[in-house]
N, C-alpha and C positions, 0 to 999 in steps of 0.2 A: 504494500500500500504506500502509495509517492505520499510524503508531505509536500507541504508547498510553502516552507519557510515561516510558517507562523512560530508564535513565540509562547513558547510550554512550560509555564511553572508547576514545577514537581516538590511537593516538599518531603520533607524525612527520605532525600534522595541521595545519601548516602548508604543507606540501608539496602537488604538483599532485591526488594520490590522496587525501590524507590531506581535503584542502578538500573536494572532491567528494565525499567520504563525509559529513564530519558537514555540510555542506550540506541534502544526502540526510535525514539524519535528522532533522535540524530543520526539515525541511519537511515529514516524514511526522509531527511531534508528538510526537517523542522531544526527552529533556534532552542534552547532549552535551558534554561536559568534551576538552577537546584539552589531550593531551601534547606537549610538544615541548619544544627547548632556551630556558632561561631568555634573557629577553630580547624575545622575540618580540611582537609585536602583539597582543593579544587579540581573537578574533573576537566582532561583534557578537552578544550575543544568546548564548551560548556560555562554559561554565566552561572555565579553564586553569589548567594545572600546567604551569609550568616546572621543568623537571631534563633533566639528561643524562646517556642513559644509559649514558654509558660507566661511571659512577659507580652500579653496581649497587644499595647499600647505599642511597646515596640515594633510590635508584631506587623500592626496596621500601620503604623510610621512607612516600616520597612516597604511592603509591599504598595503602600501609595505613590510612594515615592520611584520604585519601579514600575509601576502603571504608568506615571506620568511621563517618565523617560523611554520606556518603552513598550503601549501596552501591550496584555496580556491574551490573547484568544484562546486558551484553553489552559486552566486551572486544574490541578491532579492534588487532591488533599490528601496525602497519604499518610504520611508523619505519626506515630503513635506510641505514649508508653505502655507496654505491658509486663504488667508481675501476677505471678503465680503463686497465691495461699489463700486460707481462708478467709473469709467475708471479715469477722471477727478478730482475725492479725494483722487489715487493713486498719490505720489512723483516720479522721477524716483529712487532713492534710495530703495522706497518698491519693486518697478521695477525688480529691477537688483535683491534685496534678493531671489523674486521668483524662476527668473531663474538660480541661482547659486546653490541657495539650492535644486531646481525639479528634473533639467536636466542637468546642468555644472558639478556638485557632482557626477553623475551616470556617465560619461564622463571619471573621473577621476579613478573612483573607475573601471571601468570595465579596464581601461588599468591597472592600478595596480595588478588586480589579471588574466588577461589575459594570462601572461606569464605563468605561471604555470601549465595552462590548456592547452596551448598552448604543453605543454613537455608532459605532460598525454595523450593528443588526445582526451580529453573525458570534456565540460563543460557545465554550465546551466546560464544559463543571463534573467533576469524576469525585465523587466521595469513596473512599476504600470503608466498606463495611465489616463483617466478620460473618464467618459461620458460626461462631459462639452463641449468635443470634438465635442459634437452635432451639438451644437451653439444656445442649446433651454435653458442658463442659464444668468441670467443678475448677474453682477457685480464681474464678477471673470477674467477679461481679463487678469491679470499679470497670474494670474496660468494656464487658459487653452494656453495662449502662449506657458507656460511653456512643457507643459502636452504637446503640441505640438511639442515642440524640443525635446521630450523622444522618439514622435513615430518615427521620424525622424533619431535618434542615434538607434533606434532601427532594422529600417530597411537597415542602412547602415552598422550597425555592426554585424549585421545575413549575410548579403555577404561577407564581409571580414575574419570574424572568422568561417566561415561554411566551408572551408577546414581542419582546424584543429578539426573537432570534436565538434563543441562547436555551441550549439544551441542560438539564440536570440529573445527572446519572447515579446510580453506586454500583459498586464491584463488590462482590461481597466471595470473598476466596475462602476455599478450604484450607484444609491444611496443608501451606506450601512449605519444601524444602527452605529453611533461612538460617541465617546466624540468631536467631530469636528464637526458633524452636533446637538448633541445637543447645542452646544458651541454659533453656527454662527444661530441656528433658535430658539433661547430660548424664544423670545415672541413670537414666531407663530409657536410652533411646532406641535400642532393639525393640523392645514391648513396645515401644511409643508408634513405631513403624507397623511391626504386626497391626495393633491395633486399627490405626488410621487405614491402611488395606482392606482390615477386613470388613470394614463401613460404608468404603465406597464400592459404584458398581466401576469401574476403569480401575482396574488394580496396577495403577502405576501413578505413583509419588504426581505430587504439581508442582511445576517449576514456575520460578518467577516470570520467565520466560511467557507463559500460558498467560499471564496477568499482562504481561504488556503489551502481546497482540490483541488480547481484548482492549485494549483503551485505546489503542491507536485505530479499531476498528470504531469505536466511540467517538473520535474526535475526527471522526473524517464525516462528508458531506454523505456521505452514506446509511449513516444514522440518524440523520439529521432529522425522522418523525421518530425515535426515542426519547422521551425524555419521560420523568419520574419514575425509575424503574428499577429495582435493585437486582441484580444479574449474579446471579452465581456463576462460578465457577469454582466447582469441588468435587470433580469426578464421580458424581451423582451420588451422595451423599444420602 
């Protein structure tokens, strides 16, 4: 699928998804600015902003500020922290980091580059959901909360912004191969694997890979009567 140079903010695009997408898009001939925390490596070939979005205000600063310099046609909320324990050995401080960073951040960030698309007639908004959204996973309650106010901002912001042009999607993946599930299942990542196989009907692992052809198949003029719609991709689950 050709891009056609438009300009793709991916955030938490350092991460295993997040690479695999503006990858993706800088191979089909789109421009691709990665969001992620200050600090981080620059990808070749690729604009970045550092910020953290726990820090909202910065958050919206940041990305106005590249709207206005460059704007943005199609937005990829990806970005997210997840931890692994019980409801009860969560703080409400990890609480809150969940939701700020999931689904407050994509809030912020989609009004900031709104406008722009808004004057174009023409945008693409990708919120990353979860299969958690199941309800067949234990110890993740701040994040599928989270992952719950994304589908939420996503369906309300595909009616409002679908006069103007501008589509509003989510992705909602299975269980992908990442540095995040090696990370959270490192003493039981054989059973971790079994497991996840024997739930889906495709008995073969998802790669990030699978996740970024879906978006670019999203942000192309192709999809263009999609919008409000949450799309799995989880080897049928």
């Amino acid at each position: 699928m050709e891009g056609q140079g438009r300009h793709i903010l991916i955030t938490g695009g350092l991460g295993t998804i997040g690479r695999a997408m503006a990858a993706a898009f800088v191979a089909a001939g789109d421009r691709v600015t990665v969001l992620d925390r200050p600090g981080g490596a620059v990808p070749e070939g690729m604009g970045w902003l550092g910020v953290d979005l726990n820090d909202l205000a910065a958050t919206e600063e940041a990305a106005s500020g590249l709207a206005a310099r460059d704007p943005v046609d199609a937005l990829i909320n990806n970005a997210a922290l997840i931890i692994n324990k019980p409801h009860d050995a969560f703080s409400f401080s990890e609480y809150e980091d969940q939701i700020r960073v999931n689904s407050s951040a994509a809030f912020v960030l989609t009004r900031a580059v709104a406008a722009a698309m808004k004057t174009k007639g023409w945008g693409r908004i990708i919120n990353l959901t979860s299969i958690t959204l199941n309800g067949q996973w234990d110890g993740y309650v701040p994040y599928v909360a989270s992952k719950g106010a994304m589908l939420g901002l996503t369906k309300g912001m595909a009616r409002e912004l679908g006069p103007h042009g501008i589509t509003v999607n989510a992705i909602s993946p299975g269980a992908v191969v990442s540095e995040a599930e090696n990370r959270v299942f490192a003493d039981r990542l054989e059973e971790y694997n079994a497991w996840v196989l024997e739930r889906q009907c495709v008995k073969s692992r998802i790669h990030a890979e699978d996740v970024a052809r879906l978006a670019l198949f999203l942000c192309s003029d192709g999809a263009r009567m999609i919008s409000g719609q949450n799309i799995a991709i989880d080897g049928g689950w």
